[in-house]
N, C-alpha and C positions, 0 to 999 in steps of 0.2 A: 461411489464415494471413496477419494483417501484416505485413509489410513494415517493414523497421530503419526505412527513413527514413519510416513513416508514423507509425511509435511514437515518433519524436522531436516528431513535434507531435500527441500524443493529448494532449486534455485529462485522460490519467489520466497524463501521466511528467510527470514533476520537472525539467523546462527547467534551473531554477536548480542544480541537480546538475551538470550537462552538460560543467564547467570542473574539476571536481572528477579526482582521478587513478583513483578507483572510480565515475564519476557518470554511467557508460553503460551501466549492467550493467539486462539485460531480468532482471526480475520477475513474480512472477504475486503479485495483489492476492490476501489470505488472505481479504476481507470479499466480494468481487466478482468473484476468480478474471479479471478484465482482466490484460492481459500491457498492464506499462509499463516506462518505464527511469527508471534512477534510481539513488541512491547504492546499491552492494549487499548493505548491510544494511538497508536498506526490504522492507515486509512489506506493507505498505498503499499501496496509488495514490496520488495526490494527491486526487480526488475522495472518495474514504474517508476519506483520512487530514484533508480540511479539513471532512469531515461529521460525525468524532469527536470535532470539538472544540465544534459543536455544542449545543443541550439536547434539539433533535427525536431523534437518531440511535442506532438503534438495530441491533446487532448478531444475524443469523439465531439463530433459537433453541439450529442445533448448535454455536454460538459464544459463547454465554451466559456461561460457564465463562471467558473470554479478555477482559483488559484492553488497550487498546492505549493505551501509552505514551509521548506525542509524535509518532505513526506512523509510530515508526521500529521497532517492533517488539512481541507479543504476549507478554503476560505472565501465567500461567496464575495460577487463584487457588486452586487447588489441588484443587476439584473437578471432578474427571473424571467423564465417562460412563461 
């Protein structure tokens, strides 16, 4: 397991969160399952989250179904498995 203060400088947490009054809450990335910090309604790392915005990046096949929205959170598009 990492360490609080190693997930404060992973390249997957949201540094710029860190001032914020919810901006140190540990997350698990929904695209890469990495545990980062971040505001705590983040759903995507930062690594995810600035590879979705993207034209290469593409989400695993059992995640097809899932848009993400700014990487601040998954927005289902109504087809389920």
């Amino acid at each position: 397991m990492i360490p609080f203060r190693d997930l404060m400088d992973s390249q997957h947490s949201f540094q710029e969160d860190y001032e914020q009054e919810n901006g140190q809450y540990e997350n698990r990335c929904c695209c890469c399952h990495e545990r980062f910090l971040g505001n705590k309604h983040r759903v995507t790392c930062k690594l995810c989250s600035e590879a979705s915005k993207s034209e290469t990046f593409t989400l695993p096949a059992k995640h097809h179904n899932i848009i993400l929205k700014d990487g601040v959170g998954p927005v289902r598009t109504g087809e389920e498995e």
